[in-house]
Steps between C-alpha positions, in 0.01 A plus 500: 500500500739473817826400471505143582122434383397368175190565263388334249395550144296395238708562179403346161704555138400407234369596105118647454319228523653390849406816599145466424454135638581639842276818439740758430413770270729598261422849348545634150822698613655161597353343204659719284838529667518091474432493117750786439759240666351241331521633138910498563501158569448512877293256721336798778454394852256616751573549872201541763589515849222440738191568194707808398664463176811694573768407207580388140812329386612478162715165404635411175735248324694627306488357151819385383652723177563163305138396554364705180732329286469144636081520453585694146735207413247209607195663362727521133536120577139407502446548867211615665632619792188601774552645881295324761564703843351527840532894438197708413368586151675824476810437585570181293362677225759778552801220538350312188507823313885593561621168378259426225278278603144495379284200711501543894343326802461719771392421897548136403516356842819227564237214473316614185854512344537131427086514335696786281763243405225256420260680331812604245587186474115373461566717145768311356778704668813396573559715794787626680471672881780750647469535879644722728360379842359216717154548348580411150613186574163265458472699149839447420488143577197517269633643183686326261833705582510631826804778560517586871739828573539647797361362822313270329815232393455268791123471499475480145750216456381264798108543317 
Protein backbone atom coordinates (compact mmCIF):
# COMPACT_ATOMS: atom_id res chain seq x y z
CA UNK A 1 0.00 0.00 0.00
CA UNK A 2 0.99 3.83 -0.41
CA UNK A 3 2.64 5.54 2.05
CA UNK A 4 0.06 7.37 3.91
CA UNK A 5 -2.87 4.75 3.08
CA UNK A 6 -3.99 2.05 5.27
CA UNK A 7 -5.34 -1.62 4.62
CA UNK A 8 -6.88 -3.66 6.56
CA UNK A 9 -6.71 -7.21 7.73
CA UNK A 10 -8.46 -10.00 8.87
CA UNK A 11 -6.06 -11.75 11.35
CA UNK A 12 -7.26 -14.48 13.79
CA UNK A 13 -4.88 -16.56 16.53
CA UNK A 14 -5.80 -18.90 18.14
CA UNK A 15 -5.43 -23.04 19.11
CA UNK A 16 -7.02 -25.79 16.49
CA UNK A 17 -10.21 -25.63 17.19
CA UNK A 18 -10.46 -21.71 16.68
CA UNK A 19 -9.08 -22.39 13.61
CA UNK A 20 -11.69 -24.66 12.46
CA UNK A 21 -14.77 -22.61 13.79
CA UNK A 22 -13.77 -19.89 11.35
CA UNK A 23 -13.05 -22.52 8.52
CA UNK A 24 -9.46 -22.71 8.46
CA UNK A 25 -7.84 -25.86 7.58
CA UNK A 26 -5.18 -26.97 9.48
CA UNK A 27 -3.06 -29.69 7.69
CA UNK A 28 -1.26 -32.72 9.06
CA UNK A 29 2.19 -30.84 8.77
CA UNK A 30 0.79 -28.21 11.19
CA UNK A 31 -0.87 -30.82 13.14
CA UNK A 32 2.10 -32.47 13.77
CA UNK A 33 4.42 -29.54 14.36
CA UNK A 34 1.76 -28.35 17.23
CA UNK A 35 1.83 -31.74 19.11
CA UNK A 36 5.67 -31.91 18.89
CA UNK A 37 5.43 -28.45 20.94
CA UNK A 38 2.85 -29.73 22.82
CA UNK A 39 4.50 -32.96 24.12
CA UNK A 40 7.27 -30.41 25.86
CA UNK A 41 4.79 -28.76 27.68
CA UNK A 42 3.91 -26.01 25.19
CA UNK A 43 0.41 -24.48 24.46
CA UNK A 44 0.89 -24.01 20.11
CA UNK A 45 -0.73 -21.06 18.56
CA UNK A 46 -2.04 -20.63 15.13
CA UNK A 47 -1.77 -17.42 13.07
CA UNK A 48 -4.02 -16.92 9.79
CA UNK A 49 -3.84 -13.71 8.15
CA UNK A 50 -6.58 -12.98 5.77
CA UNK A 51 -7.80 -17.20 5.51
CA UNK A 52 -4.05 -17.98 5.15
CA UNK A 53 -2.64 -19.66 8.07
CA UNK A 54 0.78 -18.14 7.98
CA UNK A 55 2.48 -18.87 11.61
CA UNK A 56 2.84 -21.02 14.80
CA UNK A 57 4.03 -19.84 18.14
CA UNK A 58 5.20 -21.93 20.78
CA UNK A 59 4.55 -20.56 24.57
CA UNK A 60 5.39 -22.23 27.69
CA UNK A 61 5.57 -21.67 31.52
CA UNK A 62 8.13 -22.67 32.79
CA UNK A 63 7.61 -25.09 35.64
CA UNK A 64 9.24 -24.07 38.67
CA UNK A 65 12.36 -26.63 39.84
CA UNK A 66 10.78 -26.82 43.45
CA UNK A 67 7.43 -27.85 41.97
CA UNK A 68 8.40 -31.77 41.79
CA UNK A 69 9.18 -31.79 45.28
CA UNK A 70 6.29 -29.70 46.65
CA UNK A 71 3.55 -32.23 44.65
CA UNK A 72 6.06 -35.28 45.86
CA UNK A 73 5.82 -33.87 49.44
CA UNK A 74 1.85 -33.34 49.42
CA UNK A 75 1.05 -36.50 47.61
CA UNK A 76 3.37 -38.39 50.72
CA UNK A 77 0.88 -36.38 52.92
CA UNK A 78 -2.31 -37.86 51.67
CA UNK A 79 -2.94 -35.32 49.00
CA UNK A 80 -4.44 -35.80 45.84
CA UNK A 81 -3.14 -33.17 44.09
CA UNK A 82 -5.07 -32.84 40.29
CA UNK A 83 -4.31 -29.98 37.44
CA UNK A 84 -7.38 -28.33 36.05
CA UNK A 85 -6.07 -25.89 33.10
CA UNK A 86 -7.47 -23.98 30.23
CA UNK A 87 -4.42 -25.58 28.21
CA UNK A 88 -4.97 -28.46 25.82
CA UNK A 89 -4.75 -32.20 26.58
CA UNK A 90 -1.24 -32.56 25.52
CA UNK A 91 0.38 -30.13 27.02
CA UNK A 92 -1.02 -30.43 30.61
CA UNK A 93 -0.32 -33.90 30.34
CA UNK A 94 3.34 -33.08 29.56
CA UNK A 95 3.46 -30.38 32.68
CA UNK A 96 1.60 -33.04 34.91
CA UNK A 97 4.18 -35.55 33.92
CA UNK A 98 7.44 -33.44 34.93
CA UNK A 99 6.18 -32.75 38.38
CA UNK A 100 4.41 -35.94 39.21
CA UNK A 101 1.14 -35.50 38.93
CA UNK A 102 -1.20 -38.23 37.85
CA UNK A 103 -5.13 -36.64 37.48
CA UNK A 104 -5.46 -33.60 34.96
CA UNK A 105 -8.24 -31.39 33.56
CA UNK A 106 -7.43 -30.10 30.41
CA UNK A 107 -9.36 -27.19 28.10
CA UNK A 108 -11.40 -26.56 31.25
CA UNK A 109 -12.83 -23.26 30.31
CA UNK A 110 -12.58 -20.29 33.34
CA UNK A 111 -16.37 -20.90 33.99
CA UNK A 112 -16.37 -24.72 34.12
CA UNK A 113 -13.55 -24.25 36.73
CA UNK A 114 -15.73 -23.47 39.72
CA UNK A 115 -18.28 -26.91 38.47
CA UNK A 116 -14.58 -28.62 38.86
CA UNK A 117 -14.35 -27.25 42.40
CA UNK A 118 -17.85 -28.48 43.03
CA UNK A 119 -18.02 -31.61 41.62
CA UNK A 120 -14.70 -32.45 43.98
CA UNK A 121 -16.23 -31.22 46.60
CA UNK A 122 -19.75 -33.04 45.69
CA UNK A 123 -17.22 -36.27 46.65
CA UNK A 124 -16.42 -35.49 50.05
CA UNK A 125 -13.32 -33.41 49.19
CA UNK A 126 -11.96 -30.93 51.03
CA UNK A 127 -10.52 -28.95 48.27
CA UNK A 128 -7.91 -26.48 47.88
CA UNK A 129 -7.52 -24.10 44.46
CA UNK A 130 -4.06 -22.33 43.42
CA UNK A 131 -4.64 -19.54 40.89
CA UNK A 132 -2.45 -17.69 38.87
CA UNK A 133 -4.81 -15.25 37.00
CA UNK A 134 -8.12 -13.29 36.88
CA UNK A 135 -9.97 -16.39 35.68
CA UNK A 136 -9.47 -18.53 38.65
CA UNK A 137 -10.98 -16.37 40.84
CA UNK A 138 -14.90 -17.63 40.88
CA UNK A 139 -13.17 -21.23 41.46
CA UNK A 140 -11.03 -20.01 43.98
CA UNK A 141 -13.70 -18.32 45.78
CA UNK A 142 -15.35 -21.74 45.45
CA UNK A 143 -12.92 -24.09 47.00
CA UNK A 144 -12.43 -24.54 50.44
CA UNK A 145 -8.81 -22.88 50.34
CA UNK A 146 -8.35 -20.61 47.68
CA UNK A 147 -4.38 -19.51 47.09
CA UNK A 148 -4.25 -16.71 44.50
CA UNK A 149 -0.42 -15.99 43.19
CA UNK A 150 0.40 -13.87 40.74
CA UNK A 151 -2.04 -11.52 39.09
CA UNK A 152 -4.67 -13.09 40.60
CA UNK A 153 -4.14 -11.53 44.54
CA UNK A 154 -6.54 -8.66 44.15
CA UNK A 155 -9.38 -10.46 42.43
CA UNK A 156 -9.14 -13.38 44.45
CA UNK A 157 -9.27 -11.57 47.81
CA UNK A 158 -12.22 -9.01 47.03
CA UNK A 159 -14.39 -12.58 45.80
Amino acid sequence: APKGSSQTYSVLVGNREWMARNALHVGHDVDEAMTNHEKKGQTAVLVAIDGTLCGMIAIADTVKPEAALAVWTLNSMGVDVVLITGDNHKTATSIAGQVGIKKVFAEVLPSHKVAKVQELQDQGKIVAMVGDGVNDSPALAKADVGIAIGTGTDVAIGA
